[in-house]
N, C-alpha and C positions, 0 to 999 in steps of 0.2 A: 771481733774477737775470733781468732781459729781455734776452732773444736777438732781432737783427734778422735776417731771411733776405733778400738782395737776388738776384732771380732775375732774368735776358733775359725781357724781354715784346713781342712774341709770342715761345713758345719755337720755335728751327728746328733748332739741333743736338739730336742725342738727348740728349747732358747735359740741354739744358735743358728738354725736353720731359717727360725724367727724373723732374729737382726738380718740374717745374709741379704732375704726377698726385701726385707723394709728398707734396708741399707740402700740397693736397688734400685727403691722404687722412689725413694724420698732425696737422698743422700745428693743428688743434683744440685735442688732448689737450697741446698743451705751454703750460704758464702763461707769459703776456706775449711770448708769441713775434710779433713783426709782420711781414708780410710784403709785400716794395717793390719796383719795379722796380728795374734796376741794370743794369749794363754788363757785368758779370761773375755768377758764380755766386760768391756767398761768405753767410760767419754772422761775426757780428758778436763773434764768439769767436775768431775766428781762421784758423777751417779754410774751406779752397776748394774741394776736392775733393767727389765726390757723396757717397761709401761714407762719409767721415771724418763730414759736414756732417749727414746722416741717423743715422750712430751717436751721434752725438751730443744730436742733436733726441728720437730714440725712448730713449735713454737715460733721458732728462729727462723723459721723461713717461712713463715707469715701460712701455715698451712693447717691451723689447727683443728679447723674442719674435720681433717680425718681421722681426729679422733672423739668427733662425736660432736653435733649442733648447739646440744643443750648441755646443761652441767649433769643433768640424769646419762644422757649420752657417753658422756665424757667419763665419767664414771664407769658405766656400763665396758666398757671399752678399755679403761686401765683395769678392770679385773678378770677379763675375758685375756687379756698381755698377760696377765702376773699367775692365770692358771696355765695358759700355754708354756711360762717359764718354765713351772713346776712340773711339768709334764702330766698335767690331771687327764689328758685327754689319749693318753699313751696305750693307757692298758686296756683290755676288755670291758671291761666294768666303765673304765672312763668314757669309752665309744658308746656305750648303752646308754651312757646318760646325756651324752654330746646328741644323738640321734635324738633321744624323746625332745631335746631343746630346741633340735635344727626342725622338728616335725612342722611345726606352725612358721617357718619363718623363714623370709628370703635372707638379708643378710644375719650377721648376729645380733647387734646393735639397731635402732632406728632403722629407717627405708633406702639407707644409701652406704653403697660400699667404703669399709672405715680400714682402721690397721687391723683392726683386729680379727677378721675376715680374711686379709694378706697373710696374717701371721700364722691364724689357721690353715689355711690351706699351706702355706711352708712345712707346717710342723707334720700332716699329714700326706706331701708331696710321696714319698718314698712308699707307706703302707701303701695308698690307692694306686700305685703304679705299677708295683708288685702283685696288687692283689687280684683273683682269680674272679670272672662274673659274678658266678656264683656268690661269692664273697660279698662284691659289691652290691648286692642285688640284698644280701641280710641287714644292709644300712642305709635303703634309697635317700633320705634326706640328707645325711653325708653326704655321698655319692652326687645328688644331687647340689646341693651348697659348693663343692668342690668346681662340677664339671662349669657352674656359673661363674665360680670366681675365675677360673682360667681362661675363660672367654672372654672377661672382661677385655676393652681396651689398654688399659695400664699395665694387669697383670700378664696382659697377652704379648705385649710389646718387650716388656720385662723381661718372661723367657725367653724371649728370641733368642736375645743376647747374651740370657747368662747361660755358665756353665759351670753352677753348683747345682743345677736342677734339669735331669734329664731323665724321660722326654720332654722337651720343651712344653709340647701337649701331650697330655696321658688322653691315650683312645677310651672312650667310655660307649660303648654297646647299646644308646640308647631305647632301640627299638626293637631288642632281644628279649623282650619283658613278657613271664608267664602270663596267661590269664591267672584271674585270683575270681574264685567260682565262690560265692557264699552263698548256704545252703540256710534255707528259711528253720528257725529254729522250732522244734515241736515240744511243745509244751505237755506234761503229762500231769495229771490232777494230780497233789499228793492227799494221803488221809489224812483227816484231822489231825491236830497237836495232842496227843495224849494218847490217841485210839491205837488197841492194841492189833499189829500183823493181823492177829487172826481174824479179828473182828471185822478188819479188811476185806482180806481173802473174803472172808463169809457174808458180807455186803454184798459184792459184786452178783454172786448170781442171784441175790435176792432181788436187785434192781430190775435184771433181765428179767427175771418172772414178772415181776410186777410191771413193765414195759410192754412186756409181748401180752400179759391179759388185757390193756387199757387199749392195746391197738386194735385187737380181738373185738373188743364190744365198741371200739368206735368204730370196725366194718360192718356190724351189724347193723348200729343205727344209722334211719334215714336220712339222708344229707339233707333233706331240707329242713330237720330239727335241728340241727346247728345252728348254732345262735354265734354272730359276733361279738366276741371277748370271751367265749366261754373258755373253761379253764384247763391248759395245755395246746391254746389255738392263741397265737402271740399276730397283734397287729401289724401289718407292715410300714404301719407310719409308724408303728412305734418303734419298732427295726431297725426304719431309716436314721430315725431321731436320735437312738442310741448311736448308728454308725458316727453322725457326724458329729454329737455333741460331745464325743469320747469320752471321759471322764466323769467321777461324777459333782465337778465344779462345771459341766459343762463345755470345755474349753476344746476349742478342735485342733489336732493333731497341726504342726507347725510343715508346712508343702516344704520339700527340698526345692533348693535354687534348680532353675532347669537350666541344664549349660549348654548352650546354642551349637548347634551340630553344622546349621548351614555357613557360610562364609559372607561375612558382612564387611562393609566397610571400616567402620570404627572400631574394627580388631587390629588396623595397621596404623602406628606409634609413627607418626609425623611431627619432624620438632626442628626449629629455626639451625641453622646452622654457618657460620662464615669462615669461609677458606683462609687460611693462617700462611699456607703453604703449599705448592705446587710443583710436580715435576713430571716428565714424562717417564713412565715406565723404564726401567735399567732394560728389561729384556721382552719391552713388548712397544713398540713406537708408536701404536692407536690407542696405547691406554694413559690415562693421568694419573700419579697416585700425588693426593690431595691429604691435605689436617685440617681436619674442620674442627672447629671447636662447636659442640652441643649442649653451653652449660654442665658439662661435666670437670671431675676432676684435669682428665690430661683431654688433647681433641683425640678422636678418631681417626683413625688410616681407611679412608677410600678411594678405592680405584674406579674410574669412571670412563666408559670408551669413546671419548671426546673430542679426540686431536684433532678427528677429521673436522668435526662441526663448529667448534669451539677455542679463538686463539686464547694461548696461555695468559696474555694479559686481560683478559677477559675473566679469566678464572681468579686472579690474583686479589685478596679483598673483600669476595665476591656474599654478598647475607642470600642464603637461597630455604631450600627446603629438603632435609634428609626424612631417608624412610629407615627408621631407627630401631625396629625391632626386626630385620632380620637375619636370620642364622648366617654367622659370619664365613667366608667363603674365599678358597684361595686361587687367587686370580694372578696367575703364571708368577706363582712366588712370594706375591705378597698377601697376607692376608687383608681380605676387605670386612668394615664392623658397621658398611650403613651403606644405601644408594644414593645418590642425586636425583630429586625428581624432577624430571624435564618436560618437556613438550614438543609434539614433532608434528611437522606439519601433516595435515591430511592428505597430501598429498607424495606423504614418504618423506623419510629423514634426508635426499636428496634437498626437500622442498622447504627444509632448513629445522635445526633444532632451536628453541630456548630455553632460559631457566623460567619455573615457576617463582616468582617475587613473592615475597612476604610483606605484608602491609608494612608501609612506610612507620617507622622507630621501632620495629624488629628487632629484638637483642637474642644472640644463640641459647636454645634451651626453651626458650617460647612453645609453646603447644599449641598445636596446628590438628582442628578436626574438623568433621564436616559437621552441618548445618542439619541439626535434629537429632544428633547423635552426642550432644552435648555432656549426658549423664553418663557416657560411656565409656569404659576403659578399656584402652587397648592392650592386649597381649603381651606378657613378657616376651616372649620372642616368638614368630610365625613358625609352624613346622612347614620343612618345602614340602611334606608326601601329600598334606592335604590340600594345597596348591589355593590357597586365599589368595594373595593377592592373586596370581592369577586368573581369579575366577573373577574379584570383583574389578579387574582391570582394565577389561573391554568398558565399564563404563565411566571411565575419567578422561576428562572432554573439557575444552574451553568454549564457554559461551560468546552470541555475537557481541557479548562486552569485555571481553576478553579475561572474563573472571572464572578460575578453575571450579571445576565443579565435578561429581559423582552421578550419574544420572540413573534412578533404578531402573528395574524393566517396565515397572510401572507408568514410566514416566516422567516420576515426582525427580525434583531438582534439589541436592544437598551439595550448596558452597561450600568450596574448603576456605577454613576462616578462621581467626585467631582473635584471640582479648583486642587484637587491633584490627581489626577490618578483614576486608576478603583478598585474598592470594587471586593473582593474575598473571596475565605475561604480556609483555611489550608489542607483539604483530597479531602473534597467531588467533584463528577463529574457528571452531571446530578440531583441533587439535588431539592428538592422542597423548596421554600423559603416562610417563611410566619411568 
């Protein structure tokens, strides 16, 4: 059945700025779908509405996913479309309450980028592009929520191409950020509940009198009259006892998470990946730019500088290992959303490169970590200033079984390894991986 989609062109309300980006991003995968300008938002099926118009489109093209896993998702997701219609999220007041929701949370919905996430970010394309640091700096979880969804792979690829949304990327000042100094708060006794001002006032210096005579006659007397426990002389066990038992249910003060300042391994998001597609760079003839599929919605755009080590039908096909959290990077033109990890001989990339293999029945999206580090989660995305991988890169090495591995300074040996076995490579032995 052909479905027509007739959208506002140019779009101004967020409804229709909405459609534009979803149209976009989805409007591909649905057979015979056409898409026309119109006076209104509507589908040629019937529905007008944005939530109803896109359940219906991603239905049809077998992609319902994105709009949410579960029926709670799903849900979640058609009212988070039907307030963007409304424009709940337009005005001042709506931003205030957008912020305290975006506070706790990466996308809007569940753990995985949905429509309603695209649709937001469409709807505030135009304010966050316009708007001054400053500005953005009074909304970080916007600000933040935004700069992630435009990074994304689909939405990234998305503005390339279009041209209802520009700049394709809005520059966000990451690392222009005030300190924020918080000043320990001081507590000041208040007077009893009932107790009059003056009675107040006229306490105070009666304390100090009666303070400064008890100090007075405890410099007179002998110190070796002093008795333990005596009264105004407080134990230091019992000091302690109060410190840690806090409370007085007893219960001790809950330690803040410590967040790891050195640069470890298990901070870098390794995940199966297989090359869908292959080509050499339009304006650089040593680089590949590749579509890996990562288990995600659309694959990723990686450029990898290969030609020389690596023939293209080699690459074509190919189940490897992406290094998938880092900050995306433009490599003479194209942007790149992940690396190739490879391996080079020790005796220099002359001395040949290869890929790291993913244990045999691999499927893209697989999670790949090292060996001890199991419980741990990696990174939304690597910042390059504090240069992690870098640092822990000197030691990823192929063992004399040709199995990759992380080796600390200690010593100690962490395979890199997956729900299916251990990553290796085909020759190399002693190898640098990167």
């Amino acid at each position: 059945m052909s479905l027509q989609l007739s959208i506002v062109s140019p779009p101004s309300t967020s409804q229709d700025k909405a459609a534009t980006l979803l149209s976009e991003a989805y409007g591909q995968f649905v057979p015979d779908l056409t898409i026309a300008p119109g006076a209104s938002l509507s589908l040629s099926s019937g529905e007008t509405s944005l939530s109803k118009i896109f359940d219906k489109l991603l239905t049809t093209a077998a992609k319902s996913d994105e709009l949410g896993k579960t029926d709670d998702e799903k849900k979640g997701v058609s009212e988070y479309l039907d307030k963007i219609s409304a424009g709940a999220f337009d005005s001042d007041e709506g931003k205030k309450a957008l912020e305290a929701e975006l506070k706790t949370k990466t996308y809007l919905v569940g753990n995985s980028l949905t429509a309603a996430d695209i649709a937001l970010f469409a709807s505030l394309h135009s304010y966050v592009a316009a708007a001054t640091h400053t500005t953005l700096l009074s909304t970080p979880s916007i600000t933040r929520h935004f700069d992630h969804v435009q990074n994304t792979p689909l939405v990234s690829s998305i503005l390339a191409r279009s041209t209802s949304f520009t700049p394709s990327v809005v520059p966000i000042d990451v690392d222009n950020v005030p300190v924020v100094v918080v000043e320990k708060e001081v507590k000041v006794k208040k007077p009893a509940a009932g107790a009059p001002a003056a009675d107040a006032a006229a306490a105070a210096p009666a304390a100090k009198e009666k303070k400064e005579k008890a100090a007075a006659k405890e410099e007179k007397a002998p110190k070796e009259e002093k008795k333990e426990g005596e009264k105004g002389e407080k134990k230091p066990k019992e000091k302690k006892a109060k410190a840690e038992g806090g409370d007085k249910g007893g219960k001790k003060a809950a330690a803040a998470p410590a967040v790891p300042d050195v640069p470890a391994p298990w901070m870098i998001e390794l995940k199966v990946g297989k090359i869908v597609d292959v080509k050499v760079h339009p304006d650089a003839d040593g680089l590949y730019v590749e579509q890996i599929d990562v288990g995600e919605a659309e694959p990723r755009t990686v450029v990898s500088g290969l030609v020389k080590y690596i023939p293209i039908e080699e690459m074509r096909g190919k189940t490897l290992i992406t290094v998938a959290n880092l900050k995306p990077a433009n490599m003479r033109g194209v942007k790149s959303f992940a690396m190739v990890l490879c391996a080079s001989s020790k005796e220099g990339k002359d001395g040949g490169i290869e890929f790291v293999d993913p244990p045999a029945g691999s499927l893209p999206g697989d999670r790949v970590f090292f060996e001890g580090f199991e419980d741990k989660v990696a990174l939304d995305q690597l910042n390059p200033k504090k240069k992690i991988f870098e640092t822990v890169q000197p030691g990823f090495t192929t063992l004399d079984t040709k199995e990759a591995a992380w080796i600390a300074e200690d010593g100690k040996v962490h395979k890199i390894v997956s729900s299916k076995g251990v990553c290796t490579t085909a020759n190399l032995i002693g190898a640098s991986l990167s």
